[in-house]
C-alpha positions as CSV (number, residue, x, y, z in Angstrom):
1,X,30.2,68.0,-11.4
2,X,30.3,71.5,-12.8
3,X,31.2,74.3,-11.0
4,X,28.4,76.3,-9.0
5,X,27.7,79.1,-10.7
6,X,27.7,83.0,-8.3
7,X,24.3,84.1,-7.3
8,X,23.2,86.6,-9.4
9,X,24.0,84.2,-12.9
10,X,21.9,81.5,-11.1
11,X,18.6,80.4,-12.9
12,X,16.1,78.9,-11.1
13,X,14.0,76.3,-12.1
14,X,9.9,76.3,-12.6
15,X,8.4,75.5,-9.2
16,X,11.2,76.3,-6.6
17,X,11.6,78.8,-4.4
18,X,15.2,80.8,-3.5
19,X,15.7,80.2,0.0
20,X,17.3,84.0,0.6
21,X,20.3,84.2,3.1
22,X,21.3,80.1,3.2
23,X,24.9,79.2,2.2
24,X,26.3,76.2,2.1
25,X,29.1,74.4,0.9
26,X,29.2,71.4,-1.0
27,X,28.4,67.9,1.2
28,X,27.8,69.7,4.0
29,X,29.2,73.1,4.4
30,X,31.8,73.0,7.0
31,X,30.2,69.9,9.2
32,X,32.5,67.3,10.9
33,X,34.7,65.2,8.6
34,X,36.1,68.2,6.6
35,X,39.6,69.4,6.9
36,X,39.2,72.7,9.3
37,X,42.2,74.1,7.8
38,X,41.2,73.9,4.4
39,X,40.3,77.0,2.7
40,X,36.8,77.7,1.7
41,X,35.6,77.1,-1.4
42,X,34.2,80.4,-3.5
43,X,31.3,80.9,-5.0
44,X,28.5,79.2,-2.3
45,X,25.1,79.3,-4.0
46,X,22.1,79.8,-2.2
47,X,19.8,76.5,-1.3
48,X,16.2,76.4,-3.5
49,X,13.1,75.5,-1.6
50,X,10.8,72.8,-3.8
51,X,6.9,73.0,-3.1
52,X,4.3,71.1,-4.2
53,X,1.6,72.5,-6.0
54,X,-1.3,71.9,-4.8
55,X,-0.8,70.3,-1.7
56,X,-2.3,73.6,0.3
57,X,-4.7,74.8,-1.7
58,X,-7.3,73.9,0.5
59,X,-6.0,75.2,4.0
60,X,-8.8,76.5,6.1
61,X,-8.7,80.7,6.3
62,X,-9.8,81.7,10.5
63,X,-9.2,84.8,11.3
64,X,-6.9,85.8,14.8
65,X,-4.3,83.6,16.3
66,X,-3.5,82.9,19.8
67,X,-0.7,84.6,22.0
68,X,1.5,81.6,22.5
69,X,4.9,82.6,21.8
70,X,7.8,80.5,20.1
71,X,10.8,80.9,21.8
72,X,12.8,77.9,19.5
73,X,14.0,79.1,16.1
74,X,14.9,77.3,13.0
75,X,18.7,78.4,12.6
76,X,21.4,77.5,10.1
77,X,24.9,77.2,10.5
78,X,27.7,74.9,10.3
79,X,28.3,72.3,12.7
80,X,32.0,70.9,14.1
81,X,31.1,68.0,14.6
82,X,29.0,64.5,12.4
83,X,30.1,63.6,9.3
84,X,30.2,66.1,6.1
85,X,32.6,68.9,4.5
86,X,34.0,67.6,1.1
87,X,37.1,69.5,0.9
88,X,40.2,67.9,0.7
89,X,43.0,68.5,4.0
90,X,45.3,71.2,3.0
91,X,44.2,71.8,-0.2
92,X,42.6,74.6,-1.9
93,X,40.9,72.1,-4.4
94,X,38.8,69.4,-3.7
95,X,38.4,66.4,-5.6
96,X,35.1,65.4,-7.3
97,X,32.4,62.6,-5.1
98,X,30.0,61.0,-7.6
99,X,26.6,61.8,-6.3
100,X,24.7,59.4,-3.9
101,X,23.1,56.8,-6.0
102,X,19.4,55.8,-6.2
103,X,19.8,53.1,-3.5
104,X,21.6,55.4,-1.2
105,X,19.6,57.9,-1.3
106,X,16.5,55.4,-0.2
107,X,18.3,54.0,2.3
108,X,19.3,57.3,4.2
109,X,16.2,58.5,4.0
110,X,14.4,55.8,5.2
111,X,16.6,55.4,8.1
112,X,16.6,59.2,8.8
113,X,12.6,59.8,8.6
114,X,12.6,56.2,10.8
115,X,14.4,57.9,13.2
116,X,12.3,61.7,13.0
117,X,9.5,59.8,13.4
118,X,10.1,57.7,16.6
119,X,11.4,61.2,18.0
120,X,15.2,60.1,18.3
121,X,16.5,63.6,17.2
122,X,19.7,62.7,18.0
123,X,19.8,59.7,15.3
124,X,18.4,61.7,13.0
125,X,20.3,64.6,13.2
126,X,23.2,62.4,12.7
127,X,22.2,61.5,9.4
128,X,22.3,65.0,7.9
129,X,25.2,67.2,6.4
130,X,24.7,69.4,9.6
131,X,23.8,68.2,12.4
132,X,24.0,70.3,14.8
133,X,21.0,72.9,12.9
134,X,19.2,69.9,12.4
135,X,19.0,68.7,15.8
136,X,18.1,72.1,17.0
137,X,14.9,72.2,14.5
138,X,14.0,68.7,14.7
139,X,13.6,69.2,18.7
140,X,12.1,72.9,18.5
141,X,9.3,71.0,15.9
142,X,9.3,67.9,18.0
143,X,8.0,70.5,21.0
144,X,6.3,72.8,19.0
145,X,3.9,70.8,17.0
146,X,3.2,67.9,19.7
147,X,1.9,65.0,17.9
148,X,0.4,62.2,19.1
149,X,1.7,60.2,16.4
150,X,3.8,61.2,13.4
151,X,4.6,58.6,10.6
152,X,6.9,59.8,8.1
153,X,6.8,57.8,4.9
154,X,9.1,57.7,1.7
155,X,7.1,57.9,-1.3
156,X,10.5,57.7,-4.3
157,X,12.6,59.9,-6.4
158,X,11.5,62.9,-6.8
159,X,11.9,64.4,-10.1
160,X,15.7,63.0,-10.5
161,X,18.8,65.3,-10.0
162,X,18.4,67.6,-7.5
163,X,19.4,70.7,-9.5
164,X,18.9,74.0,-7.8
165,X,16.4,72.1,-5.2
166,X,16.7,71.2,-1.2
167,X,19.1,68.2,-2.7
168,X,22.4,70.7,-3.5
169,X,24.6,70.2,-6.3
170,X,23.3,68.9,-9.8
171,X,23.5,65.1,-9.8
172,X,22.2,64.5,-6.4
173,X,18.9,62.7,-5.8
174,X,15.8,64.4,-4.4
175,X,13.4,61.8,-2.3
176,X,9.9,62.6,-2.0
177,X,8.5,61.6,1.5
178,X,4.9,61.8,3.3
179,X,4.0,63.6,6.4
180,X,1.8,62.7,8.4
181,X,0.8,63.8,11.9
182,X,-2.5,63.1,14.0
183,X,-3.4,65.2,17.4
184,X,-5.5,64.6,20.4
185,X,-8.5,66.0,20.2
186,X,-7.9,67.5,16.5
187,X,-10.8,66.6,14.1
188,X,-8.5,64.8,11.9
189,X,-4.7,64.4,10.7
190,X,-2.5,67.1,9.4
191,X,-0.6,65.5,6.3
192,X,1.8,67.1,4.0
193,X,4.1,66.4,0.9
194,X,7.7,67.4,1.4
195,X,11.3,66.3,-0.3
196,X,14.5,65.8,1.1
197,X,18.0,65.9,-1.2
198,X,20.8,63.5,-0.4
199,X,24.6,64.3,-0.8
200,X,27.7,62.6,-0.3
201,X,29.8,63.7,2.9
202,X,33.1,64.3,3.7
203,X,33.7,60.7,4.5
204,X,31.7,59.5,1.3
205,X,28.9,58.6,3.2
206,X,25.6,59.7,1.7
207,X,23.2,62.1,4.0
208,X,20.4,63.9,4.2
209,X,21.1,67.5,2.7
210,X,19.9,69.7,6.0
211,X,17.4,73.1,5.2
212,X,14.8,74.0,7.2
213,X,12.7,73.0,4.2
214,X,13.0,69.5,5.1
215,X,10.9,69.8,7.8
216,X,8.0,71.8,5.6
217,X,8.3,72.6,2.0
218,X,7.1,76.4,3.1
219,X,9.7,76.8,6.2
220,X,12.5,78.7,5.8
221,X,15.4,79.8,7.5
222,X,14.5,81.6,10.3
223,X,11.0,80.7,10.5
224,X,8.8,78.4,13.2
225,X,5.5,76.2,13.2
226,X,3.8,75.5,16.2
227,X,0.3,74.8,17.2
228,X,-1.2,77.6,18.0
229,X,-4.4,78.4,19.9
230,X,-7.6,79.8,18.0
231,X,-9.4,82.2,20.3
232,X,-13.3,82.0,19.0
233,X,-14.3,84.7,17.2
234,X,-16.8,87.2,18.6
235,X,-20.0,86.3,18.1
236,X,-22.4,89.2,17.9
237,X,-25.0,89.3,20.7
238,X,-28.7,88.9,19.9
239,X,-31.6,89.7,21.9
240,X,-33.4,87.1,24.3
241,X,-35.4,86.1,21.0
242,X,-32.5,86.1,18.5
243,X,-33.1,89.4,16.7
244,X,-30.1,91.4,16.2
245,X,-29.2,94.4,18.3
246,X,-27.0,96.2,16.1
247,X,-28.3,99.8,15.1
248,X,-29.3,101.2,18.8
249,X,-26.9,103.8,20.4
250,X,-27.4,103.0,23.8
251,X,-25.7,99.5,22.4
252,X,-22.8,100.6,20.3
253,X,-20.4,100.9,23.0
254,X,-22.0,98.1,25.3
255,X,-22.2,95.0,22.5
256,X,-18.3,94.5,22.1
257,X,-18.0,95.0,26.1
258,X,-20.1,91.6,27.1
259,X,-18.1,89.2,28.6
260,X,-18.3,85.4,28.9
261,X,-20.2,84.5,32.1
262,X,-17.6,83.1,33.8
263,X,-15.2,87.0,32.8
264,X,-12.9,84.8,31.3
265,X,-11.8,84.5,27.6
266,X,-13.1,82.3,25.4
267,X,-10.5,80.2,23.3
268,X,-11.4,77.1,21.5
269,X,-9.6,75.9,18.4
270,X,-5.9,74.8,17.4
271,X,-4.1,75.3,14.6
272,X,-0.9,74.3,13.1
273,X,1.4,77.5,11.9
274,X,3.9,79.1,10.2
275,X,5.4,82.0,11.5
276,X,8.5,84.2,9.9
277,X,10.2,87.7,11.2
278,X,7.7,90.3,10.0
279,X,5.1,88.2,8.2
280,X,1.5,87.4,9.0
281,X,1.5,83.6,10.3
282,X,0.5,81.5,7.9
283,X,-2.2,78.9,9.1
284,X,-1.0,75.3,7.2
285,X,-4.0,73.1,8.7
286,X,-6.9,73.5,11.8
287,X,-6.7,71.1,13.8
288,X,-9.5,72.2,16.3
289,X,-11.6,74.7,14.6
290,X,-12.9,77.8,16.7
291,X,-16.7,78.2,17.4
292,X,-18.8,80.9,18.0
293,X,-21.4,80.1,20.3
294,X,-24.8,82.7,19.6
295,X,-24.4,84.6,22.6
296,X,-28.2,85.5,23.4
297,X,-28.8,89.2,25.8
298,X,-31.8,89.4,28.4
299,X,-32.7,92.6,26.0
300,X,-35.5,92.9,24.2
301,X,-34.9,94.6,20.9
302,X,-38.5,96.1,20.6
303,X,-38.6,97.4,24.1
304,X,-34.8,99.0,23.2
305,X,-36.2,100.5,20.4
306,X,-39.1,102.1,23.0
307,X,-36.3,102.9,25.5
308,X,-34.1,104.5,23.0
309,X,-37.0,106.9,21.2
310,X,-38.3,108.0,24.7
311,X,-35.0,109.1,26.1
312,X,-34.2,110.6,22.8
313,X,-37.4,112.6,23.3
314,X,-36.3,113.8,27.0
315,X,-32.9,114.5,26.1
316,X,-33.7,117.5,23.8
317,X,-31.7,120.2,24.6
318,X,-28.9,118.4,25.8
319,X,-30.4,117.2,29.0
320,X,-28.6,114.1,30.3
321,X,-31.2,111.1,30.4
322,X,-31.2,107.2,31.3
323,X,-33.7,104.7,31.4
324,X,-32.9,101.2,32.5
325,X,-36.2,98.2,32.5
326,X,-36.1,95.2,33.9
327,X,-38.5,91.9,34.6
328,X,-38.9,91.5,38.1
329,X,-39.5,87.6,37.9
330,X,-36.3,86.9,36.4
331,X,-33.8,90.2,37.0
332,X,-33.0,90.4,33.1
333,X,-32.4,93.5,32.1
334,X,-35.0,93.9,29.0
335,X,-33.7,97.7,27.8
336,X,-31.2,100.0,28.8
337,X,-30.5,104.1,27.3
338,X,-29.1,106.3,27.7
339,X,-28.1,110.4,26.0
340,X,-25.7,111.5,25.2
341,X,-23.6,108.8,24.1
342,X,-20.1,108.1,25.7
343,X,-20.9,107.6,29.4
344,X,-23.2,105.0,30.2
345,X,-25.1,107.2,32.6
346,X,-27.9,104.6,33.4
347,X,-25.6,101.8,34.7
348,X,-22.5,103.5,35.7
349,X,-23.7,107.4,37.1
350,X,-23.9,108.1,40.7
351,X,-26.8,110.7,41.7
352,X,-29.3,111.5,44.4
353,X,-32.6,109.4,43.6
354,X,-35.0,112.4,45.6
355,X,-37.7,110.5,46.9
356,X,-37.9,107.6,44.7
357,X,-35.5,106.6,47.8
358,X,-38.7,106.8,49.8
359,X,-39.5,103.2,48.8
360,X,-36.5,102.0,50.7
361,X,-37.4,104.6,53.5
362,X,-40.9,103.2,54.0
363,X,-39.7,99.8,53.6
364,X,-37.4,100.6,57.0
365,X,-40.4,102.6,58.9
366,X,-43.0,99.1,58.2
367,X,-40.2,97.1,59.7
368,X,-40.1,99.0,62.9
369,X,-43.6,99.4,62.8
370,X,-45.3,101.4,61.3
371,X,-48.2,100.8,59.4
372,X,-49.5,102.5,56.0
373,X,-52.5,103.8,58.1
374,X,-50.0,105.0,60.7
375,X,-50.9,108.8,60.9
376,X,-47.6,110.4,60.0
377,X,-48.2,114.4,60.1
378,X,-47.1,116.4,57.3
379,X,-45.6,119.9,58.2
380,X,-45.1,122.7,56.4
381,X,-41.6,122.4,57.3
382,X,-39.7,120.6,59.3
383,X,-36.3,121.1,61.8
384,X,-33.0,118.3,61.9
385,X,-32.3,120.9,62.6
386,X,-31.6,122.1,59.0
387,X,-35.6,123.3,57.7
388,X,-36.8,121.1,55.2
389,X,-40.2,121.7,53.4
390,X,-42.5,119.9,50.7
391,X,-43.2,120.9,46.8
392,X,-46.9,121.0,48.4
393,X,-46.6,123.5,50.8
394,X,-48.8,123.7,53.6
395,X,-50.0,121.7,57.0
396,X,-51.7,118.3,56.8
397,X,-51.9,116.9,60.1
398,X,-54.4,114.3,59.7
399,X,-51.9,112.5,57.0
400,X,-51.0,108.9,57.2
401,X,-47.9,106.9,55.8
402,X,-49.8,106.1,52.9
403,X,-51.1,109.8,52.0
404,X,-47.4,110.7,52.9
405,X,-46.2,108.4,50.1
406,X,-48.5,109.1,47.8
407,X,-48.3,112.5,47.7
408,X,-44.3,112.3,48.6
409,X,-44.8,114.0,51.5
410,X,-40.8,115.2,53.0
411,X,-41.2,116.6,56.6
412,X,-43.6,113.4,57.4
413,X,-40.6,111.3,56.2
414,X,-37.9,112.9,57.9
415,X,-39.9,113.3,61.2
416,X,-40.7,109.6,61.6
417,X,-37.4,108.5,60.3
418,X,-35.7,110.6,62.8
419,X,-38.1,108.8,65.9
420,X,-38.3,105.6,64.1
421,X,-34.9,104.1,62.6
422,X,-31.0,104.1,63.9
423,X,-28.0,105.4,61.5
424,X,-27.5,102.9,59.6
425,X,-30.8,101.3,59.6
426,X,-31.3,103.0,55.7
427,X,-28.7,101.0,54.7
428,X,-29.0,97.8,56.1
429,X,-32.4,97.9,54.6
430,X,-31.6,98.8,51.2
431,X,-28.2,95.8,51.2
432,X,-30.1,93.3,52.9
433,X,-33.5,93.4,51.4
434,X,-33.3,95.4,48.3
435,X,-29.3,94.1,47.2
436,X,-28.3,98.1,47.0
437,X,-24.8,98.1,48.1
438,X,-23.4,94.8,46.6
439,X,-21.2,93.9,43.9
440,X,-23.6,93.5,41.2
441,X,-21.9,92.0,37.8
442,X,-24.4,92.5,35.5
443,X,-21.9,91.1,31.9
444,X,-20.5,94.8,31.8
445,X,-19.0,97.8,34.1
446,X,-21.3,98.9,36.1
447,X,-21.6,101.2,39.6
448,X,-22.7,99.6,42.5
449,X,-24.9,102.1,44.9
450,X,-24.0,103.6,47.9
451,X,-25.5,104.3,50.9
452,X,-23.4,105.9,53.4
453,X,-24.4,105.9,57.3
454,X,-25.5,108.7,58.7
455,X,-22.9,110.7,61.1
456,X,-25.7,113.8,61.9
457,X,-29.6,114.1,61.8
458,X,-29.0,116.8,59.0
459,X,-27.8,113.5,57.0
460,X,-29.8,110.9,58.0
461,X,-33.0,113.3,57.0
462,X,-31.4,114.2,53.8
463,X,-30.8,110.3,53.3
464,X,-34.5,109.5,54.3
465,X,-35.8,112.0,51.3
466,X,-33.1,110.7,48.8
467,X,-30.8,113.3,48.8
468,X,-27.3,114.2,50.4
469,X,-24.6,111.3,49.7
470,X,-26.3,108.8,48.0
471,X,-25.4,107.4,44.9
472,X,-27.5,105.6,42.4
473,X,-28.6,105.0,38.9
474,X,-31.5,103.9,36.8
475,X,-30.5,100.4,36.8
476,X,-30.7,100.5,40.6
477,X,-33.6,101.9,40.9
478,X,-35.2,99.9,38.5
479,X,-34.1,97.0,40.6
480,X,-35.8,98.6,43.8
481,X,-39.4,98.6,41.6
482,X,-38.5,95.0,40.9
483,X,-38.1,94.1,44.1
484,X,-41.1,95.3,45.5
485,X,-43.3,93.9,42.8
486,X,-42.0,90.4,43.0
487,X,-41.3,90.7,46.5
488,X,-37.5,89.2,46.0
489,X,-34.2,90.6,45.0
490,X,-32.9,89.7,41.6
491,X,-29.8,91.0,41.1
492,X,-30.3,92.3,36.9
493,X,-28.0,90.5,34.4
494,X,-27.2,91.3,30.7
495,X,-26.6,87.1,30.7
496,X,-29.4,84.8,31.6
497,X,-26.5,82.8,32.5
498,X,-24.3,85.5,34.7
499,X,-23.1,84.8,38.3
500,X,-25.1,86.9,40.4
501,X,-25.1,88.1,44.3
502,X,-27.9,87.1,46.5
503,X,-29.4,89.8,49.2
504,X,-28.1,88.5,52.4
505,X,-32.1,89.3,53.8
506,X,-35.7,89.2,51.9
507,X,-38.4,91.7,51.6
508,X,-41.0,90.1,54.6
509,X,-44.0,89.3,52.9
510,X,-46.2,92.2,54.8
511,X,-43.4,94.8,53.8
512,X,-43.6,93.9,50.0
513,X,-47.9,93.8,49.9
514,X,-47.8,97.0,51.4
515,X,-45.3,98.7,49.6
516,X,-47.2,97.9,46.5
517,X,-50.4,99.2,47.4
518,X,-48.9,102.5,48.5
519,X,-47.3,102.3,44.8
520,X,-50.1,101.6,43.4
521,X,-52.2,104.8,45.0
522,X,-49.5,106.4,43.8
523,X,-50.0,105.6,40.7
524,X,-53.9,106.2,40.5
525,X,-54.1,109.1,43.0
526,X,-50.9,110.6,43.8
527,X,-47.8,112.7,42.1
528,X,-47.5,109.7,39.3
529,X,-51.4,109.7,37.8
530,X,-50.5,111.8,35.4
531,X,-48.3,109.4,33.7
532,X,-49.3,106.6,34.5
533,X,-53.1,107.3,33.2
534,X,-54.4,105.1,31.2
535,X,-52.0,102.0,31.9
536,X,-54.2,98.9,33.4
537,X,-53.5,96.1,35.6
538,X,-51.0,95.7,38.2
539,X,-49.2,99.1,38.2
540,X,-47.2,100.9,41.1
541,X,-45.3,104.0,40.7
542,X,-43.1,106.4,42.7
543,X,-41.7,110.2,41.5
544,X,-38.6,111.8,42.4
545,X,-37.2,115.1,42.2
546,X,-33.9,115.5,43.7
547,X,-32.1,118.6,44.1
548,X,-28.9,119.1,42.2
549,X,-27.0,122.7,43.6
550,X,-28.5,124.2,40.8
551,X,-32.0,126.2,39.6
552,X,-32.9,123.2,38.2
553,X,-33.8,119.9,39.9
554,X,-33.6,116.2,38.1
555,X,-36.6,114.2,37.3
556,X,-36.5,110.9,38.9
557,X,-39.3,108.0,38.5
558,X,-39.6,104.5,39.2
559,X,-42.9,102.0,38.5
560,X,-43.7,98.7,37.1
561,X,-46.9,97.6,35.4
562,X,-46.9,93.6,35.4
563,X,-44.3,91.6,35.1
564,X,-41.7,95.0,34.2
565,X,-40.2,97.7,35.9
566,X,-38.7,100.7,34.6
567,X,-36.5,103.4,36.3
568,X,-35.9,106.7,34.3
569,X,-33.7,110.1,35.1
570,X,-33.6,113.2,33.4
571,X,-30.9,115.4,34.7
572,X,-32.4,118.9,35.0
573,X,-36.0,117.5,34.1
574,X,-37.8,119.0,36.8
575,X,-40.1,116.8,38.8
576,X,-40.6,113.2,38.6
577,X,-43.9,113.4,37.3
578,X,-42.8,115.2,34.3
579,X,-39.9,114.6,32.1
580,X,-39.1,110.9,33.8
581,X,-42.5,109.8,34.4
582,X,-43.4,110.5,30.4
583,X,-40.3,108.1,29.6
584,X,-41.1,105.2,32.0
585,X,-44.6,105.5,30.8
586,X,-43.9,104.9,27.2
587,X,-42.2,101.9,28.7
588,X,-44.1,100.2,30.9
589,X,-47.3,101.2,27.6
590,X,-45.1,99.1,25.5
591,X,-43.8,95.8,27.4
592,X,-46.1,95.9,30.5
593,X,-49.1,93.5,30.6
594,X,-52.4,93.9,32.4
């Protein structure tokens, strides 16, 4: 054989690859069987990678890989022990081997892809010019890329003297041999055309020239394939009848947030790859390809567009607005807005509802008996002994619980709340009938309400009117209008298919039918006709106005008309009736039915 020519005065041939940073030294660089006091020989050239054209051309392109890590590396380097080095004992020359013949050359490679496939790493490894590298690559692909049956095949010589090529010197035969590997599970079998060269050992038996191209004709040193998993690619969310919800700004930030129903994270494909020190992986074949199952929202994308152009409207001037509607037979939420954008104010703020709270109130003074024709005074003011008054100022004596609703009447509220219900009686009410209070998990962050007890009458009375501690938001309130007009807690959802909480009561039967017809005069004859005119069929409504330190006082209103119920805040809006009521109204004008 000539002698090897340096690096930089090599020429490589059409079709192969340089594999950068791989010395070796003639049958086997260094491996057992050499003299280890002979010196080396100069001049190492690097190994050339063959490929085949054409044999990936059609790999599948899937975006993302998995975060499985591989630990196992495909290393070089010389081995001490097996059978190789072809340098001659205490001599700085060696003498010429004639290559491997034809015959050889089939015979190893038979025997050493016999041996890779049965998984006897061992065996094989002892077939190579280094065995030690090879044994740690055949086990790191044996565990990486768990096959449920791998059949390695010989398919001849491939193109004749090895060259520059995976075979080493000139003169030394190249095999061509089949891969061919089937999963469990995997939609069908991963196969691949690779070559192996074959040199002659230190001992003048012929091997199986080791580089990590052996095991792929696109691995090289330093390099990895493993199956990997596919996590499914994010599917955008649709509405409840399929039509996109991109475009609406309450959504932009809520969309990429939804969560599978379950909170955990969807991952459903396999694939097997090649991965190298700072280079994108490189997907050879899909064994399991990822899906992207239509995710399908409880929204309704013409009721968002309502909800979105309403709050707009209310939010002029930078006031802070929300509006959150839900279907009281099924607790989906059908729209949800909210200004400005950033904070999801109408499913994660925490405000005072004012006496949109008195739903919950009245709800608590029916259970201990009182009835809507229950003659309830309303006082000009009113002692707990902090002095409360009304927005209608003046003495009616001869009101009921009904007219007190209706006309959101405070002392009367406060008064028989204070003779009527315990501490703590607000709150048990609002958990156990209405779900306030409970871990909702509605597909994304949300705040749950709060309803502290009571320590003094000044707190219970403010709690009774919907101010002092309280926390809520439109999509709780919203929930409370459900709730009455159904008569049963549903706790919302995003998902039709979301884990949800159960109230650990129910709404008794008398509670809910008289709750809505105190909504409903509310609607037709008290603080919400205003808003509300016009609107037929089943309709209930109850304003708010809730005090906020300031001059200015936040608009608060609740109702449902059919089958939908909308909540609505506007934070410096005024009274309920006003900037909140006109928002709810365009609503409920919208998606309620008569």
């Amino acid at each position: 054989m000539r002698d090897r020519q340096e690096p930089e005065d090599y020429q490589g041939y059409a079709g192969h690859t340089e594999l950068d940073g791989y010395d070796f030294e003639d049958g086997g660089g260094g491996d057992a069987g050499g003299d280890p006091g002979a010196p080396r020989r100069s001049g190492a050239r690097k190994a050339v990678l063959a490929t085949v054209g054409g044999v990936f051309a059609a790999l599948l392109a899937v975006g993302g890989y998995g975060l499985h890590t591989i630990v196992t590396t495909v290393q070089g380097g010389s081995s001490s022990g097996g059978s190789g080095g072809s340098q001659a004992s205490g001599s700085a020359t060696q003498t010429p081997q004639a290559p491997a013949t034809a015959e050889e050359a089939a015979a190893v490679t038979t025997d050493f892809l016999a041996a890779w496939g049965r998984g006897d790493v061992t065996a094989a490894s002892a077939l190579t010019s280094r065995p030690e590298a090879a044994r740690a690559a055949l086990a790191a692909f044996q565990e990486n890329v768990p096959a449920r049956t791998l059949a390695l095949t010989a398919t001849g010589p491939a193109g004749g003297a090895a060259g520059g090529t995976a075979g080493g010197t000139d003169g030394e035969p190249v095999v061509g041999f089949r891969v061919k590997a089937e999963f469990e599970g995997a939609t069908g079998a991963w196969e691949y055309d690779s070559t192996l060269g074959v040199v002659r050992g230190g001992s003048g038996k012929a091997l199986v020239h080791w580089t990590p191209a052996v095991l792929h004709p696109h691995l090289a040193q330093g390099g990895t394939i493993a199956v990997k998993a596919l996590p499914d690619p994010v599917s955008k969310p649709t509405d409840r009848n399929g039509k996109p919800l991109e475009g609406f700004p309450s959504l932009a930030a809520v969309l990429p947030r939804i969560t599978p129903a379950d909170g955990g994270t969807v991952v459903g494909g396999r694939a097997v790859v090649l991965s190298a020190a700072g280079k994108e992986p490189e997907q050879l074949y899909v064994l399991t390809p990822p899906s992207a199952p239509q995710v399908k929202l409880t929204l309704d994308a013409e009721l968002q567009r309502v909800a979105e152009e309403a709050i707009k409207q209310q939010a002029a001037g930078g006031k802070p607005a929300s509006l959150v509607a839900i279907q009281p037979s099924t607790g989906h939420i059908l729209a949800m807005a909210y200004s400005p954008s950033g904070h999801n104010r109408a499913v994660s703020a925490g405000q005072a509802p004012g006496s949109t709270m008195k739903v919950i109130t009245s709800a608590a003074l029916l259970e201990a008996g009182v009835t809507p024709d229950t003659v309830v005074p309303c006082k000009d003011t009113t002692n707990s002994p902090r002095q409360w008054h009304n927005d209608e100022r003046g003495d009616f004596p001869s009101y009921t619980l009904a007219d007190d609703f209706s006309h959101s009447c405070n002392t009367g509220f406060i008064d028989k709340g204070l003779e009527k219900l315990q501490p703590g009686t607000l709150a048990k009410v609002a958990r156990d009938q209405f779900g306030l209070g409970l871990e909702w998990h509605i597909g994304i962050d949300s705040r749950d309400a709060t309803i502290p007890v009571p320590r003094t009458d000044d707190e219970a009375a403010a709690e009774y009117i919907g101010q002092g501690t309280i926390q809520v938001n439109s999509l709780a309130m919203a929930s409370v209008a459900a709730t009455v007009q159904s008569g049963t807690f549903r706790q919302p959802v995003l998902r039709a298919d979301a884990k949800r909480v159960t109230a650990p009561g129910s709404l008794p039967a008398g509670v809910a039918k008289d709750l809505r017809a105190m909504m409903a005069r509310t609607a037709t004859q008290g603080t919400a006709r205003t808003p509300m005119a016009g609107l037929t069929g089943q309709i209930g409504a109850k304003t708010g106005t809730a005090e906020s330190g300031g001059t200015a006082t936040n608009s608060w209103f609740i109702a449902y008309r059919g089958d939908l119920a909308v909540a609505a805040e506007v934070d410096g809006g005024g009274h309920g009736f006003a900037a909140a009521g006109v928002a709810a109204a365009q609503v409920l004008k919208a998606g309620g039915k008569g």
